[in-house]
SEMI-336363 format. One record per residue (C-alpha): residue in three letters; x, y, z. Coordinates in steps of 0.25 Angstrom, whole numbers, plus 2048, in hexadecimal, padded with zeros to 3 digits. Example, Ala and Ser with C-alpha at 12.3 -4.5 7.8 and 13.67 -1.06 7.14 Angstrom:
2
ALA8317EE81FSER8377FC81D
// end
This chain:
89
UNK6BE4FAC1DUNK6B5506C1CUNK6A74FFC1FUNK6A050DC1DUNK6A150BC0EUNK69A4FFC0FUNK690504C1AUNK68C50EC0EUNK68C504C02UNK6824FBC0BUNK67B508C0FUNK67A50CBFEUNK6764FFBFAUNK66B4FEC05UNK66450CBFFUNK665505BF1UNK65F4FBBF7UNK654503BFDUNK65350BBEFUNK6514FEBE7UNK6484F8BF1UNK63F505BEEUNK640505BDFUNK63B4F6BE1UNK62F4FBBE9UNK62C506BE1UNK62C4FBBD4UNK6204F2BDAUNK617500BD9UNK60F501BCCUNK61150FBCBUNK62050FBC9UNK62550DBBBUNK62D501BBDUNK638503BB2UNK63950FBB9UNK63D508BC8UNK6444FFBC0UNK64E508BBAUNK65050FBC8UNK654500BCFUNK65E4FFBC3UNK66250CBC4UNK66350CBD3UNK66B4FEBD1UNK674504BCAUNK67850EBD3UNK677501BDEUNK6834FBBD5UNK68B506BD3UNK68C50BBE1UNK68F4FDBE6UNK69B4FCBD9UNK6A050BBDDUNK6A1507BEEUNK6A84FCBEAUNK6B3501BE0UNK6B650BBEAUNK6B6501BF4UNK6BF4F9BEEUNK6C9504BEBUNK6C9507BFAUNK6CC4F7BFDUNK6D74F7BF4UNK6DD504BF8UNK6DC4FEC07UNK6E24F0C02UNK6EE4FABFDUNK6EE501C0AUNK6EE4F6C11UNK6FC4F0C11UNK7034FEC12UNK6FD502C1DUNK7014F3C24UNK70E4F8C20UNK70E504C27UNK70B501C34UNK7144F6C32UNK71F500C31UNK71B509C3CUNK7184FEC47UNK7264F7C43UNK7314FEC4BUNK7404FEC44UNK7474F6C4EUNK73A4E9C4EUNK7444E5C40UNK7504E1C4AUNK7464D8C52
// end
């Protein structure tokens, strides 16, 4: 399984996290326009969504490119380990 893909999904959506966090900080000052902030959370969301859809796609083609992989490979070493004379025993 390749864990680094997930390691920088998790690391991805923490700075999203962070950037959401500081639009909802910058929201409670009077002196931001808050349709303005609001936008820039949906926009930000948005973004969120689509990187988490996109990882996710890819990832499953890899899964099922793996799932595919799989049984040939099984096969393979099956054939190399099995020596000719093991089918008279």
């Amino acid at each position: 399984m390749k864990i680094h893909l997930f390691q920088e999904l998790l690391a991805l959506n923490e700075e999203f996290g962070h950037v959401m966090h500081g639009l909802e900080r910058m929201e409670q000052e009077p002196a931001h326009k808050r349709e303005m902030i609001r936008g820039a959370e949906a926009l930000v969301g948005s973004a969120h969504a689509d990187a988490n859809r996109q990882f996710f796609e890819q990832f499953d083609a890899i899964v099922k490119n793996d799932a595919l992989e799989g049984p040939k490979l099984l096969r393979d070493h099956r054939k190399r380990v099995t020596h000719p004379a093991d089918v008279y025993l």
